[in-house]
C-alpha positions in Angstrom: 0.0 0.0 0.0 1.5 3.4 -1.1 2.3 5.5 2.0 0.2 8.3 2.4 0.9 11.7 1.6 0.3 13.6 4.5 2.8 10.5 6.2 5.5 11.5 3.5 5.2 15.6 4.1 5.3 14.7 8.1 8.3 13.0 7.6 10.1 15.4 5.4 9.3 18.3 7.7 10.8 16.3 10.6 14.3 15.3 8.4 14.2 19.2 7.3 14.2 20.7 11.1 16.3 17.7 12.1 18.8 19.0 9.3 17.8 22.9 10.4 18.6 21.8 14.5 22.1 19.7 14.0 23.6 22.3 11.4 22.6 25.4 13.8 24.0 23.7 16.9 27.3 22.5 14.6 27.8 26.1 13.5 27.5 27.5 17.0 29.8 25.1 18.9 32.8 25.7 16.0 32.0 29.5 16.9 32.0 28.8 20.2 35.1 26.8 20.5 36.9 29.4 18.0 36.1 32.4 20.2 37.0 30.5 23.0 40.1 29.9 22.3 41.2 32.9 20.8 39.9 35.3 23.8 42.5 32.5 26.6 45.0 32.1 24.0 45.6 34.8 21.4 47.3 37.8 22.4 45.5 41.0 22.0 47.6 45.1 21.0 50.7 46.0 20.3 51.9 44.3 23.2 50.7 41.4 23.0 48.9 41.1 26.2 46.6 38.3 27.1 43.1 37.7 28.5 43.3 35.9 31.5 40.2 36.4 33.5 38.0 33.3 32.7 35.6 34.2 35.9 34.5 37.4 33.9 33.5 35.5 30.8 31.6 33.3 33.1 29.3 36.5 34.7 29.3 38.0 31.2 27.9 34.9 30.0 25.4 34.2 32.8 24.2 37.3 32.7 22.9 37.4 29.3 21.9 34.1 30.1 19.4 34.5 32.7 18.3 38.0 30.3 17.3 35.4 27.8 15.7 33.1 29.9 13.6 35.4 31.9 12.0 37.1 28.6 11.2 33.2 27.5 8.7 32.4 30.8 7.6 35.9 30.1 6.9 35.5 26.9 5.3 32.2 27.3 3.6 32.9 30.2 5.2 30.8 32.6 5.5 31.3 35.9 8.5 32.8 36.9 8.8 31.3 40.8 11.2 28.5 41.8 10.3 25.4 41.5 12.7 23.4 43.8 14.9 24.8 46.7 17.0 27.9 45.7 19.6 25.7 47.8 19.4 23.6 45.0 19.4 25.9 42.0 22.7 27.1 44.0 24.5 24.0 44.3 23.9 23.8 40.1 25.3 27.3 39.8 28.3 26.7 42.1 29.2 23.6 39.8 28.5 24.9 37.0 30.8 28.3 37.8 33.7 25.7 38.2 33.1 23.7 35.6 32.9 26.5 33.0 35.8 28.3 34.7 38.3 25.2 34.4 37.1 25.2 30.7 38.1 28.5 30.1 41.0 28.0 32.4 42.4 25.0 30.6 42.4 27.0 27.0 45.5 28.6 28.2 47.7 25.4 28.2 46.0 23.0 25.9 44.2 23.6 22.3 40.4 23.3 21.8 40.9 20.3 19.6 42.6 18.6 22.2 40.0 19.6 25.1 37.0 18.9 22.8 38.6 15.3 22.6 39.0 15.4 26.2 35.1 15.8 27.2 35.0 12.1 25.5 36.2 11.2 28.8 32.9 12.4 30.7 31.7 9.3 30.6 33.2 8.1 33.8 32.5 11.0 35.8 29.2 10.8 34.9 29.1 7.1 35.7 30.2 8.1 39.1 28.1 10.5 40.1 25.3 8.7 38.3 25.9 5.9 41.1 26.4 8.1 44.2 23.5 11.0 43.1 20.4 8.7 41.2 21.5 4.9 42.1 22.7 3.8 39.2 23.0 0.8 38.0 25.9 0.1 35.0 26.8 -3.2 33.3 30.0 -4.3 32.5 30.3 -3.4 28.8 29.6 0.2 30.0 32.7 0.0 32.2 34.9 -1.5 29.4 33.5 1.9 26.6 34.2 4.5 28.9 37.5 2.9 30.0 38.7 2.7 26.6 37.5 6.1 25.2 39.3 7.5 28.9 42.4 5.3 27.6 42.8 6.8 24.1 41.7 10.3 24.8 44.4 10.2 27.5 46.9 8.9 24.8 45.9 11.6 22.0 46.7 14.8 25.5 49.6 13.4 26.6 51.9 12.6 24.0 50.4 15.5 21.2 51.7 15.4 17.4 53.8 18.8 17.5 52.0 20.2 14.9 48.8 20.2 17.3 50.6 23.3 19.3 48.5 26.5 18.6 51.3 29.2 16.7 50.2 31.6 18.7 50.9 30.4 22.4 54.1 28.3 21.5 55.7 28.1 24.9 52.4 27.9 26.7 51.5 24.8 26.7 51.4 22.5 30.0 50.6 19.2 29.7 50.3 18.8 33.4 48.3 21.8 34.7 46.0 21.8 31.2 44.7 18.2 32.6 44.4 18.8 36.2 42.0 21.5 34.9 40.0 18.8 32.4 40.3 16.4 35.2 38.5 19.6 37.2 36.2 20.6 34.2 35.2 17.0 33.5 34.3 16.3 37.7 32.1 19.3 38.0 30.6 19.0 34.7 29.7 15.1 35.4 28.4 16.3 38.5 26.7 19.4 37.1 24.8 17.1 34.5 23.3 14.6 36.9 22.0 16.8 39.4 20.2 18.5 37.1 18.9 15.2 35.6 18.1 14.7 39.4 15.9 18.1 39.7 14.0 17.7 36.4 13.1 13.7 38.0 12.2 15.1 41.2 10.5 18.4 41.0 8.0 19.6 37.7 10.5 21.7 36.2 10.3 23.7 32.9 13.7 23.9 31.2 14.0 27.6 31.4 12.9 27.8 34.6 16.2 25.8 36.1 18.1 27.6 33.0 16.6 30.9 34.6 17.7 30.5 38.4 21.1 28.9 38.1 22.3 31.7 35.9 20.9 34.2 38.2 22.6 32.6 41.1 25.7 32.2 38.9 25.9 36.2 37.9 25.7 36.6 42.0 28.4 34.3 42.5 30.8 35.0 39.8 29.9 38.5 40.9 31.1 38.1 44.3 34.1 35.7 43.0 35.7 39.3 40.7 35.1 41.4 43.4 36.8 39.0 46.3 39.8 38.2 43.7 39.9 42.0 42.6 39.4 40.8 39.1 36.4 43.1 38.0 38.2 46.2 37.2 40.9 44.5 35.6 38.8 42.8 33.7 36.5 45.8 32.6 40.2 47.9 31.7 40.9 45.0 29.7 37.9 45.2 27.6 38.1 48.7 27.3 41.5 49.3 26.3 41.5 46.5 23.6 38.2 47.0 22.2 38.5 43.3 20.0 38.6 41.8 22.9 35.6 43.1 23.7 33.9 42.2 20.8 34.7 38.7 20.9 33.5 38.4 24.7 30.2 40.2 23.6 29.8 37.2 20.9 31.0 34.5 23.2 28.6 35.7 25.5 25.3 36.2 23.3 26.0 32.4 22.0 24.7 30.7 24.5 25.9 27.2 24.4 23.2 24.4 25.7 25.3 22.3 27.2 27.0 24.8 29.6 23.6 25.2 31.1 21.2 22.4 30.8 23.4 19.0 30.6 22.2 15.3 30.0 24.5 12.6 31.4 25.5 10.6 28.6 24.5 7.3 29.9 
């Protein structure tokens, strides 16, 4: 029997916004990772000065963040009032704030190629906290896949081809503190992903509600963190004085990248 025609159009439209979806998130991410690394490893004026204040991307980041967010319930109706604990939403932010901050962080000693291979790896973390957070259970093949893809990314960081050095930082890179700050981004972000998958289980939460109050408590918090470290102004001078600079952080910032927000554990 010939399949119907409405069938055929319904299935088209789905393979078209399919299409539409991956392409726009594959465009972002290489714009994301390419301002990335060129705000933590590219050197900026006539003296070649570098950005190194990863907490300020983080607020500016948040900030338009929680804008965005806020004028989605509105528009939509929803209610903006917390759904679970703000003790909760907190703990998310706090995570999150470290996660993204040893992402940042870790730009300045390895290359984005090598730390996009790296997140392979998240896996086991999320494993882990998947078994002390929710109670899960894993079978042994699950074990022997994220052992291996740990094994080979670990290969691939720690004995690079020399031609993976970025030309623009030769002389920067650490092998040693660029992982301990994977090993850091990976942990929180494991964590990070599965307490979130914990919130949207337990309470009747609207994506953009928990997208909404963590980076509101985040802005606070990273807020606070430039202010205690005596980063802000430093920051802010930056910007100013190497007005590039500024316009690749306003960019970073207005592409908001899913996953730094609202993570799903990969098993």
């Amino acid at each position: 029997m010939a399949e119907e025609p409405a069938t055929v159009e319904g299935s088209w439209s789905r393979l078209w916004r399919g299409l539409f979806v991956v392409s726009g998130i594959m465009t972002t991410l290489v714009i994301y990772g390419v301002l990335q690394e060129k705000i933590m490893r590219v050197s900026y004026g006539p003296n070649k000065e570098f950005f190194r204040y990863s907490l300020f991307l983080v607020f500016c980041n948040r900030i338009t963040t929680s804008a965005v967010s806020a004028a989605v319930l509105l528009a939509s109706k929803k209610a903006l009032d917390p759904v679970a604990p703000i003790s909760k939403y907190c703990l998310v932010s706090v995570s999150n704030i470290l996660t993204t901050t040893c992402q940042y962080e870790a730009l300045k000693y390895v290359s984005f190629p090598v730390q996009t291979l790296a997140k392979c790896a998240k896996m086991i973390p999320v494993m882990v906290w998947g078994t002390v957070i929710m109670r899960k259970k894993y079978k042994g093949p699950d074990y022997l896949l994220a052992f291996l893809v740990t094994v080979g990314c670990s290969i691939f960081i720690l004995y690079p081809n020399g031609s993976d050095i970025n030309p623009y930082n030769k002389g920067r890179e650490n092998t040693i503190w660029g992982v301990s700050l994977m090993i850091g981004y990976l942990g929180f972000d494991g964590f990070t992903s599965t307490f979130q998958d914990k919130l949207f289980k337990g309470y009747n939460m609207e994506i953009h509600n928990q997208i909404f109050y963590t980076s509101l408590l985040s802005c606070f918090i990273s807020f606070t963190g430039l202010i205690l470290q005596g980063q802000l102004i430093l920051a802010i001078d930056f910007a100013y004085y190497h007005r590039d600079c500024l316009w690749d952080i306003v960019m970073l910032s207005t592409r908001l990248q899913p996953n730094d927000h609202i993570n799903e554990p990969w098993l």
